[in-house]
KEDOVO-921809 format. One record per residue: residue number from 1; residue in three letters; x, y, z of N, C-alpha, C, O in turn. Coordinates in nm, 4 decimals, m for minus. Example, Ala and Ser with C-alpha at 12.3 -4.5 7.8 and 13.67 -1.06 7.14 Angstrom:
BEGIN
{resi = 1	resn = ALA	n_x = 1.3190	n_y = m0.5690	n_z = 0.7800	ca_x = 1.2300	ca_y = m0.4500	ca_z = 0.7800	c_x = 1.3200	c_y = m0.3300	c_z = 0.7800	o_x = 1.4236	o_y = m0.3319	o_z = 0.8465}
{resi = 2	resn = SER	n_x = 1.2850	n_y = m0.2250	n_z = 0.7080	ca_x = 1.3670	ca_y = m0.1060	ca_z = 0.7140	c_x = 1.2900	c_y = 0.0030	c_z = 0.7870	o_x = 1.3409	o_y = 0.1138	o_z = 0.8039}
This chain:
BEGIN
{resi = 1	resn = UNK	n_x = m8.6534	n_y = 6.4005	n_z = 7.3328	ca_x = m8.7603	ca_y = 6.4287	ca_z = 7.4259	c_x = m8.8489	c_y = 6.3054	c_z = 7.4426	o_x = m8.8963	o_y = 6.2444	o_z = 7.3467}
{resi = 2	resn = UNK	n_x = m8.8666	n_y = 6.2753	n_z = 7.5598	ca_x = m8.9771	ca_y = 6.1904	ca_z = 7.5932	c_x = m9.1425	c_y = 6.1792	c_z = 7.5659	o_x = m9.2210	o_y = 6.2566	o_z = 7.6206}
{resi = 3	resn = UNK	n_x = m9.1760	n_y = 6.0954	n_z = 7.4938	ca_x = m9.3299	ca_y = 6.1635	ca_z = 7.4414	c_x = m9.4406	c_y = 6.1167	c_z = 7.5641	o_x = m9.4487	o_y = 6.0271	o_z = 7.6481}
{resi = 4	resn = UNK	n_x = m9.5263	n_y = 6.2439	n_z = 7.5163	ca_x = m9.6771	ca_y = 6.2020	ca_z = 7.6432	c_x = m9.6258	c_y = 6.2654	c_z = 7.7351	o_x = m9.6800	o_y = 6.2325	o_z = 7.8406}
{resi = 5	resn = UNK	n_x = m9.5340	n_y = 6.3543	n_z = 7.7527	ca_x = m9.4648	ca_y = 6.4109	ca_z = 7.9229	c_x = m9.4697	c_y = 6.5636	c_z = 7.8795	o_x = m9.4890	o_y = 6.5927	o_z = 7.9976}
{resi = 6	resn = UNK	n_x = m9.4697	n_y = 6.6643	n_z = 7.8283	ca_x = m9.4718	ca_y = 6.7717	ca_z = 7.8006	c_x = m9.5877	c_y = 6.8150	c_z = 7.7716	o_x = m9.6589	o_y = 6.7329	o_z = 7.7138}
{resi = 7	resn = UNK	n_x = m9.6310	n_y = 6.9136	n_z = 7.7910	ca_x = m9.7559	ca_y = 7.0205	ca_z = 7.8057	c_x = m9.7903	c_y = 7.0380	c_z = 7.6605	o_x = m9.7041	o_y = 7.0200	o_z = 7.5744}
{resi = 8	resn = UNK	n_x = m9.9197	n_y = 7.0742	n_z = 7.6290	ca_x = m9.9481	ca_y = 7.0937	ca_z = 7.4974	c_x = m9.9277	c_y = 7.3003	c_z = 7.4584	o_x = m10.0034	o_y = 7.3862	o_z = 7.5036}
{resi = 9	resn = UNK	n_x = m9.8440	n_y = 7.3180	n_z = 7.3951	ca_x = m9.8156	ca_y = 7.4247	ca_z = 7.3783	c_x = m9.8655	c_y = 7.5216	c_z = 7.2394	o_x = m9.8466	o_y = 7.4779	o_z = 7.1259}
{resi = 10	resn = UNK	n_x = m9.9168	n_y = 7.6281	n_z = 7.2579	ca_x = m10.0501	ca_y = 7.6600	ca_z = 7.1444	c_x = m10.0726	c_y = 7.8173	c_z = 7.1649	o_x = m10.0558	o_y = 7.8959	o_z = 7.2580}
{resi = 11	resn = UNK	n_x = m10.1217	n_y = 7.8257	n_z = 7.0245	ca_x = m10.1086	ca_y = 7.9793	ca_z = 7.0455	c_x = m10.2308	c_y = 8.0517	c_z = 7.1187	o_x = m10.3408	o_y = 8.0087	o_z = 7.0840}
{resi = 12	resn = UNK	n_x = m10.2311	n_y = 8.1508	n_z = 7.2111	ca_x = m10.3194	ca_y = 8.1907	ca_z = 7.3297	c_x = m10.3113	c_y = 8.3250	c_z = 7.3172	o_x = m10.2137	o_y = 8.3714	o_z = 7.2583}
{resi = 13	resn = UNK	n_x = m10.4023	n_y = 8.4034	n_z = 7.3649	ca_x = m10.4245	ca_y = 8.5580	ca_z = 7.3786	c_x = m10.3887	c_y = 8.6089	c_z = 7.5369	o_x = m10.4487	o_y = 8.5623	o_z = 7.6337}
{resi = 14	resn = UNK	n_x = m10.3260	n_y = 8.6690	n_z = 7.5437	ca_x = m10.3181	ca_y = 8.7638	ca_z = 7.6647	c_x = m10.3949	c_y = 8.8733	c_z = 7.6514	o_x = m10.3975	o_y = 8.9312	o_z = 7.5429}
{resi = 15	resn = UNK	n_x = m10.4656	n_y = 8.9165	n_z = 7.7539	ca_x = m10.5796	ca_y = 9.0380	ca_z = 7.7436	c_x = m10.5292	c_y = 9.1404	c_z = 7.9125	o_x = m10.4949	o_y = 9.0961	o_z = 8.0221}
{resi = 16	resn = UNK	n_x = m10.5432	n_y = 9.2593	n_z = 7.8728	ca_x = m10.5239	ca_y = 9.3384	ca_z = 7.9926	c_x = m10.6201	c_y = 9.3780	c_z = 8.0302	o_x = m10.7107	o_y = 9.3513	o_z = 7.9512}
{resi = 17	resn = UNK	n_x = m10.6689	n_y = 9.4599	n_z = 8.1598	ca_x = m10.7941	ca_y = 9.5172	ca_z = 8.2024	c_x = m10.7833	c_y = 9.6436	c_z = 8.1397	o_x = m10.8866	o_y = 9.7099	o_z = 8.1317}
{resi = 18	resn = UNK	n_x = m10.6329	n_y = 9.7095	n_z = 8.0739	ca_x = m10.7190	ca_y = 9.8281	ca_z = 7.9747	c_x = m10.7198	c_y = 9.8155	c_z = 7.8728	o_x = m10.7023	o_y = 9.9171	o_z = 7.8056}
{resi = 19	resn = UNK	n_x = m10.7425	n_y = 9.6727	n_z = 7.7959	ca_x = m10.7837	ca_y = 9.6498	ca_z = 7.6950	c_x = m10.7406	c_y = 9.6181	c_z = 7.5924	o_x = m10.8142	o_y = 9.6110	o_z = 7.4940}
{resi = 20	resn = UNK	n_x = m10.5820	n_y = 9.5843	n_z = 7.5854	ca_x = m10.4742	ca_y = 9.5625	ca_z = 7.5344	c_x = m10.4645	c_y = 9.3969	c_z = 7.4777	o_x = m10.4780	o_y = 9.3110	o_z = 7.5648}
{resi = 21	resn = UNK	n_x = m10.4471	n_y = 9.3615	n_z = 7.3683	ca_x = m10.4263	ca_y = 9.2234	ca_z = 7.3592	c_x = m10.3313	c_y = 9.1415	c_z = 7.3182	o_x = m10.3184	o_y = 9.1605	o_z = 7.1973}
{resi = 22	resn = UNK	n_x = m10.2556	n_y = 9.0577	n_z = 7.3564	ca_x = m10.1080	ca_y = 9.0155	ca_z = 7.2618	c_x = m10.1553	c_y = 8.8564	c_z = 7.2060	o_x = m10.2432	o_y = 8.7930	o_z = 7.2644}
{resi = 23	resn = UNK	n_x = m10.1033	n_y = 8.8186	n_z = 7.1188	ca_x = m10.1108	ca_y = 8.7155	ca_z = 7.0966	c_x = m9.9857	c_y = 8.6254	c_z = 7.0613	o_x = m9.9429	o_y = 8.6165	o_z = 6.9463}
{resi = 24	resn = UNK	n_x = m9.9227	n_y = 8.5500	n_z = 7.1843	ca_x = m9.8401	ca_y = 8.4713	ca_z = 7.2202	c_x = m9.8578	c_y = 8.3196	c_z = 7.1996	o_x = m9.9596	o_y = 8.2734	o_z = 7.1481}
{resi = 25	resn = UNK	n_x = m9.7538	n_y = 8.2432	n_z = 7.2423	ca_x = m9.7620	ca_y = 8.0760	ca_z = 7.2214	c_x = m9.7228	c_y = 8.0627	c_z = 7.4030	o_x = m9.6434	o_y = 8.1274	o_z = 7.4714}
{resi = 26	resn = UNK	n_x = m9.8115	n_y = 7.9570	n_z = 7.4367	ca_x = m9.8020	ca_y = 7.9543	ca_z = 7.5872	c_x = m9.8846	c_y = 7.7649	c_z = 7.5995	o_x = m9.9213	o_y = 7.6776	o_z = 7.5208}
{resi = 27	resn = UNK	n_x = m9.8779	n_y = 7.7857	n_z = 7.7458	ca_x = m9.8786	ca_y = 7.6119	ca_z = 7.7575	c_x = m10.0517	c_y = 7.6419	c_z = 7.8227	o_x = m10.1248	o_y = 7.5440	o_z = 7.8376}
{resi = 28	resn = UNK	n_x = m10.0965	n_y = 7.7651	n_z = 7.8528	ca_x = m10.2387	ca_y = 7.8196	ca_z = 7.8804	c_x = m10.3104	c_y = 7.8889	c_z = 7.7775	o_x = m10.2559	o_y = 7.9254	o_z = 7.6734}
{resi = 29	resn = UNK	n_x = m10.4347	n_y = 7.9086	n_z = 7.8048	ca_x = m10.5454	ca_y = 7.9501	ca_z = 7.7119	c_x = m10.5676	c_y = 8.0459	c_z = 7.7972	o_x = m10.5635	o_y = 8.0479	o_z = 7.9202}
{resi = 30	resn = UNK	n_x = m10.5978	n_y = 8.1458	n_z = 7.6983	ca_x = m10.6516	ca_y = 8.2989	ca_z = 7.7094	c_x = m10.6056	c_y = 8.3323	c_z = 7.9005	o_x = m10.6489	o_y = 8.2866	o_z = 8.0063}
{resi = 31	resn = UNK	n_x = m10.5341	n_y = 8.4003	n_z = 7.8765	ca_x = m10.4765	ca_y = 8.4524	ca_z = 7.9955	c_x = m10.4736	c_y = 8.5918	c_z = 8.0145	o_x = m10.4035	o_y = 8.6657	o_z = 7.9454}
{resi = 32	resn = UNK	n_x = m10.5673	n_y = 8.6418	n_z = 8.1311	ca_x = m10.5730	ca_y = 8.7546	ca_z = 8.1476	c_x = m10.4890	c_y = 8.7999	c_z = 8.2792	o_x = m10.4550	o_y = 8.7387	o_z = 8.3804}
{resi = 33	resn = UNK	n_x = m10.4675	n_y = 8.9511	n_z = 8.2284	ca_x = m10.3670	ca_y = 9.0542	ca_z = 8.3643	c_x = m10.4360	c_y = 9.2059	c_z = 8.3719	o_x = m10.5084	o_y = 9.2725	o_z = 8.2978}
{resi = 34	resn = UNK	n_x = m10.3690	n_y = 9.2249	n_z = 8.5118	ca_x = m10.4424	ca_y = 9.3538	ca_z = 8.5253	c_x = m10.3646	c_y = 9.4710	c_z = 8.4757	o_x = m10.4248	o_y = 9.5775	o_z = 8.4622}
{resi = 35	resn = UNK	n_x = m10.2494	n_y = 9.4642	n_z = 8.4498	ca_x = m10.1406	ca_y = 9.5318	ca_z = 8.4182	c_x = m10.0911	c_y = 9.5048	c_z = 8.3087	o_x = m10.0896	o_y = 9.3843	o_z = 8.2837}
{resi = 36	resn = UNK	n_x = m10.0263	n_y = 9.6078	n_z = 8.1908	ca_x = m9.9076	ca_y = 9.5560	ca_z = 8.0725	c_x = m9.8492	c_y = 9.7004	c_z = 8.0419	o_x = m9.8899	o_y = 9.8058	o_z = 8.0909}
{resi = 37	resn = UNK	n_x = m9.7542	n_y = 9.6854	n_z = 7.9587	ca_x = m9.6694	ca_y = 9.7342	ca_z = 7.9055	c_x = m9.7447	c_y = 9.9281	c_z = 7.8727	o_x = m9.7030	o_y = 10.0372	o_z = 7.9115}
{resi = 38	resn = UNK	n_x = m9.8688	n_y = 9.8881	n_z = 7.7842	ca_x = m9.9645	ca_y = 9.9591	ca_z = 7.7593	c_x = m10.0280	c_y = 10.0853	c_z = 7.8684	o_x = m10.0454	o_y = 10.2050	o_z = 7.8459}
{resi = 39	resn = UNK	n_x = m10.0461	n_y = 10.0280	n_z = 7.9563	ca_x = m10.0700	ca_y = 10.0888	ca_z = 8.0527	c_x = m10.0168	c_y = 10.1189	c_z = 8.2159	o_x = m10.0693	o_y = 10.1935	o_z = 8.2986}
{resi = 40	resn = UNK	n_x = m9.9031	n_y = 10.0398	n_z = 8.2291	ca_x = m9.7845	ca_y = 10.0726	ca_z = 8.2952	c_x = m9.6985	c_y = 10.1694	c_z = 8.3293	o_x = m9.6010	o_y = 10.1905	o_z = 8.2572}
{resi = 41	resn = UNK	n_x = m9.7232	n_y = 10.2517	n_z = 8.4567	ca_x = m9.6880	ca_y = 10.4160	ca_z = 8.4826	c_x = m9.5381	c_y = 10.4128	c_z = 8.4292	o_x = m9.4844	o_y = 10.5024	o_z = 8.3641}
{resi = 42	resn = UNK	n_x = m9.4936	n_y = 10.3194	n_z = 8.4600	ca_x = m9.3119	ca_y = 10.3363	ca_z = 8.4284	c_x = m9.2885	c_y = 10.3246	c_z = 8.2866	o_x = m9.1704	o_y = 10.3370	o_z = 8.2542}
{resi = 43	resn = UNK	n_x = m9.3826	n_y = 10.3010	n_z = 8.1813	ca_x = m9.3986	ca_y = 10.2721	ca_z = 8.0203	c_x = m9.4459	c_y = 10.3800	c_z = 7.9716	o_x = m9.4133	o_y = 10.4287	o_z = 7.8634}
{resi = 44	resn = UNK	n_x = m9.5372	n_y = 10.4302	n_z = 8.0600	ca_x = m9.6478	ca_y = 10.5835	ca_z = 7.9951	c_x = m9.5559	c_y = 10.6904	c_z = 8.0143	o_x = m9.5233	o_y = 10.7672	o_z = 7.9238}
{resi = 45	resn = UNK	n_x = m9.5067	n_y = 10.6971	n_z = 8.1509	ca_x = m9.4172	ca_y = 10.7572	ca_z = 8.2089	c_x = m9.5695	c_y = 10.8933	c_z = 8.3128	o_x = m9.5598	o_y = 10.9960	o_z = 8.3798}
{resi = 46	resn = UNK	n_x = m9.6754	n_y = 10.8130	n_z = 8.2693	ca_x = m9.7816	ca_y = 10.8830	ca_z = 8.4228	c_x = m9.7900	c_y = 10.8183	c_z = 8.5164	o_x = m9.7976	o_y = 10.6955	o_z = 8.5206}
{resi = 47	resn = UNK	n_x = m9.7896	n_y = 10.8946	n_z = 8.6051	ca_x = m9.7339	ca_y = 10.8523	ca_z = 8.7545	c_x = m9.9325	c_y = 10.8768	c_z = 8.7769	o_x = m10.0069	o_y = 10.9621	o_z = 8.7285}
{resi = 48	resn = UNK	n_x = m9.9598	n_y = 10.7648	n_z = 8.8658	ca_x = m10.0680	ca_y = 10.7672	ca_z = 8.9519	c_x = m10.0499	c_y = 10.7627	c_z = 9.0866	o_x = m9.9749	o_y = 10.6899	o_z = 9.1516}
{resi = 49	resn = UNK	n_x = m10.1372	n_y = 10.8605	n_z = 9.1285	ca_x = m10.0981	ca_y = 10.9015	ca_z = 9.2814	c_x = m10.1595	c_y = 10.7961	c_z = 9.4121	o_x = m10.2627	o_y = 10.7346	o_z = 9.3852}
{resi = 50	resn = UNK	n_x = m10.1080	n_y = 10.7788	n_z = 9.5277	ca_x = m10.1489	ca_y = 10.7203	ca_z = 9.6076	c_x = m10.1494	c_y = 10.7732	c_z = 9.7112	o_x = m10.0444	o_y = 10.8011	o_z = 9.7691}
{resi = 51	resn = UNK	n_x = m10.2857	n_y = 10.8039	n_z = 9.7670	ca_x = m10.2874	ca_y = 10.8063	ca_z = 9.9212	c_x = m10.2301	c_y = 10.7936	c_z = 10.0721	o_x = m10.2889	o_y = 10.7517	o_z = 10.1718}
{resi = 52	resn = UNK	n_x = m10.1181	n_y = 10.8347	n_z = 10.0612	ca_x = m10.0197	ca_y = 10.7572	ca_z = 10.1273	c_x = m10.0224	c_y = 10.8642	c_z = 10.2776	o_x = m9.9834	o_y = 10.8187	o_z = 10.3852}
{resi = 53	resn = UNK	n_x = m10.0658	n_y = 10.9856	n_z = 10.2663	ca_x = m10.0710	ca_y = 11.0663	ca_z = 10.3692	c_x = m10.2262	c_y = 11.0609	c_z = 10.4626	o_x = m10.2513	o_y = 11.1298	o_z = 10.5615}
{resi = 54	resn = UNK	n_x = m10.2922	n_y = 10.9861	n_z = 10.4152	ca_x = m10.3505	ca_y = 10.9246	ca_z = 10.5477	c_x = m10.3225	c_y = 10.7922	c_z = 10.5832	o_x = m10.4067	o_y = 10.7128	o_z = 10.6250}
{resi = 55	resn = UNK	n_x = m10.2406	n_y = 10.7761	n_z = 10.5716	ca_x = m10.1798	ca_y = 10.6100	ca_z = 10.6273	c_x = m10.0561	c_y = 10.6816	c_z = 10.7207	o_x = m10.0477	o_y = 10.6517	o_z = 10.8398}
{resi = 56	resn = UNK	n_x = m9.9657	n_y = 10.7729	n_z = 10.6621	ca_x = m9.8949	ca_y = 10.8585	ca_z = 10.7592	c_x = m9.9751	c_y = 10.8941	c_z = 10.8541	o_x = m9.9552	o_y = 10.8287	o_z = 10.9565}
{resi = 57	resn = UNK	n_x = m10.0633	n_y = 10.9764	n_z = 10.8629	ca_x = m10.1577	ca_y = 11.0637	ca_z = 10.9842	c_x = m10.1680	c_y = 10.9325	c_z = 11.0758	o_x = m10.1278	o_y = 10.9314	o_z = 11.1921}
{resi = 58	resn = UNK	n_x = m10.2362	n_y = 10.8022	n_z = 11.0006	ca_x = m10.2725	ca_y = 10.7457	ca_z = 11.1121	c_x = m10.1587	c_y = 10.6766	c_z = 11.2214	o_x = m10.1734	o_y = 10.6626	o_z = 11.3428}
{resi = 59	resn = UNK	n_x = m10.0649	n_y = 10.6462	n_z = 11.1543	ca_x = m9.9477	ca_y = 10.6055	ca_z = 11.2000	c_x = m9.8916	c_y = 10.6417	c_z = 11.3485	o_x = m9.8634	o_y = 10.5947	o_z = 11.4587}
{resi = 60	resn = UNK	n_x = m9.8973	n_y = 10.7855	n_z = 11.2529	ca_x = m9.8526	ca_y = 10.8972	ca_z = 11.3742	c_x = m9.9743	c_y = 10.9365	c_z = 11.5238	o_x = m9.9454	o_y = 10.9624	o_z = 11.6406}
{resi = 61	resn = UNK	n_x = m10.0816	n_y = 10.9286	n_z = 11.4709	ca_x = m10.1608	ca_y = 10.9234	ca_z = 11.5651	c_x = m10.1810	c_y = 10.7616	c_z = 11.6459	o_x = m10.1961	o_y = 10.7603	o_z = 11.7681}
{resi = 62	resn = UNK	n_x = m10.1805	n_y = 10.7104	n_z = 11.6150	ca_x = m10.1356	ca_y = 10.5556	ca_z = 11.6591	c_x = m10.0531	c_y = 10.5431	c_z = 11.7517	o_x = m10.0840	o_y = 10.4914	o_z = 11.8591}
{resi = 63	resn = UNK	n_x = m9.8743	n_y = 10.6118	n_z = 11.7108	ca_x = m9.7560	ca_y = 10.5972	ca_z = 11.7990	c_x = m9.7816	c_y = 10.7320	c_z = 11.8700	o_x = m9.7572	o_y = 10.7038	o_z = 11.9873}
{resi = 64	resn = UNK	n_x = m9.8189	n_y = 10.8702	n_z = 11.8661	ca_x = m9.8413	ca_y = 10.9613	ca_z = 11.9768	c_x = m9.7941	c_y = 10.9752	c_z = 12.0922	o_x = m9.7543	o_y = 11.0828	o_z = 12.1369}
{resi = 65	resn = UNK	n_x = m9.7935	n_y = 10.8713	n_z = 12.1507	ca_x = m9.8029	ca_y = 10.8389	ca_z = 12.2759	c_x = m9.6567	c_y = 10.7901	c_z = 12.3387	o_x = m9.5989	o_y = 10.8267	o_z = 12.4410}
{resi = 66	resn = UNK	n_x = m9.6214	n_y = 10.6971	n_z = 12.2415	ca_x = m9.4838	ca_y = 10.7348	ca_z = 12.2684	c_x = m9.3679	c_y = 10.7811	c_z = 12.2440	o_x = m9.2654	o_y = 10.7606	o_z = 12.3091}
{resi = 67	resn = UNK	n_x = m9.3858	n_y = 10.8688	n_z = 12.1136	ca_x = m9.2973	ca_y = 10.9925	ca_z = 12.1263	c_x = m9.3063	c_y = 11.0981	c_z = 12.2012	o_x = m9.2061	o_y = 11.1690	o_z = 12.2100}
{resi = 68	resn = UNK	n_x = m9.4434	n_y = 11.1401	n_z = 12.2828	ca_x = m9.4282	ca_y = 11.1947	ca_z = 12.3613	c_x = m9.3769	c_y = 11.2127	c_z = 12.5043	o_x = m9.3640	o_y = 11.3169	o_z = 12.5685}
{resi = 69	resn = UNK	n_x = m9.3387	n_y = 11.0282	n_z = 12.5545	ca_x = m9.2645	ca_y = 11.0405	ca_z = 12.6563	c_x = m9.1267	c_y = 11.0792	c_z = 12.6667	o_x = m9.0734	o_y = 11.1341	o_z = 12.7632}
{resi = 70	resn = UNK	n_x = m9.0571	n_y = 11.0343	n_z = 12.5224	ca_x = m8.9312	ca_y = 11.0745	ca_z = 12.4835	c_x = m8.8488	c_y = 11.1832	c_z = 12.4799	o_x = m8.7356	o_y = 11.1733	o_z = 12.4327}
């Protein structure tokens, strides 16, 4: 390896927004996420719901107009 050319690599904390902390070796300092393992619907296996049926309504009221010529 070539010296003076590679990143200084060191041990760092990862932190989640629910509060979760790992402590890894990384080429960054303290690195935060909004998401992990911890709190991850597909890990918990809870599903959080999304709003998705007024984004339908509006859609449909939006195009109206031309499914009705059809």
């Amino acid at each position: 390896m070539k010296p003076d050319i590679h990143p200084n690599y060191a041990e760092t904390t990862i932190k989640c927004a629910c509060g979760h902390t790992v402590d890894v070796g990384s080429t960054r300092k303290d690195i935060s996420v909004e998401i992990c393992s911890k709190c991850h619907p597909f890990f918990t296996g809870k599903q959080k719901l999304v709003d998705t049926a007024g984004r339908i309504e509006r859609f449909r009221k939006k195009y109206e107009k031309f499914q009705n010529k059809s």
